[in-house]
C-alpha positions in Angstrom: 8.2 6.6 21.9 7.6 9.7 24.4 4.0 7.4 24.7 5.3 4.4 25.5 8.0 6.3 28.1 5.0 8.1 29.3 3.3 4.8 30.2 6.3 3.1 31.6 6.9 6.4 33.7 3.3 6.8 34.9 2.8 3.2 35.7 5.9 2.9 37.7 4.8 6.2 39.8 1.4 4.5 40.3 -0.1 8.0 39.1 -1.7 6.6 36.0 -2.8 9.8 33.8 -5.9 9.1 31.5 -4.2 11.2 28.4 -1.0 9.2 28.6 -2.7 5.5 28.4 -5.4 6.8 25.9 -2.3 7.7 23.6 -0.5 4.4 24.5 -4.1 2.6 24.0 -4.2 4.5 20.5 -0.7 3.9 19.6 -2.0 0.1 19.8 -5.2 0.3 18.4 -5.1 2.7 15.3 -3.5 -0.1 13.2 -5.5 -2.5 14.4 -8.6 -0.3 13.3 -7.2 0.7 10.3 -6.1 -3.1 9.1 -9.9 -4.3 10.3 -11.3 -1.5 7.6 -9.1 -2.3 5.2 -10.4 -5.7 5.6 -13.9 -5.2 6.0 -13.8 -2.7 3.1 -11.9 -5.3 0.5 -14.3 -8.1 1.9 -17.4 -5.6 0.3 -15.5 -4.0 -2.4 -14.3 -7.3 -4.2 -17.7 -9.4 -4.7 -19.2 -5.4 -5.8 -16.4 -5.6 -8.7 -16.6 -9.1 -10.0 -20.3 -8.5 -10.2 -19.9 -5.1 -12.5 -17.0 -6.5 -14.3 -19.4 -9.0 -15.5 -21.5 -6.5 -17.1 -18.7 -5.0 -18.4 -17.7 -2.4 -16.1 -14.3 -4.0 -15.0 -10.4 -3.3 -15.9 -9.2 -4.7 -18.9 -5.6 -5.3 -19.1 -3.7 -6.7 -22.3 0.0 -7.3 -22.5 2.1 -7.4 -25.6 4.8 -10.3 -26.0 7.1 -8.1 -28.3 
């Protein structure tokens, strides 16, 4: 919030500070970055499990119908 106000503030004063749009950049981008790992990560981490669970290294889950 105080980075979006910030922003606002700055922008409207024409005094554009380089701190306040890096956070308001960040405050943006972090997620962005963080849901491209995650994606990047599962896209290399999935094909290097099904290819160890096929010798055997893999999770083996067995439910019970009692």
């Amino acid at each position: 919030l105080y980075s979006v106000g910030g922003f606002l503030f700055e922008l409207s004063a024409g005094t554009l500070n380089s701190g306040t749009a890096l956070a308001f950049l960040a405050l943006l981008g972090m997620p962005l970055l963080f849901a491209l790992a995650g994606c990047v990560a599962g896209l290399i981490l999935a094909p290097l499990y099904n290819l160890l669970a096929r010798f055997g290294f893999g999770l083996e889950l067995e439910l019970d119908s009692d």
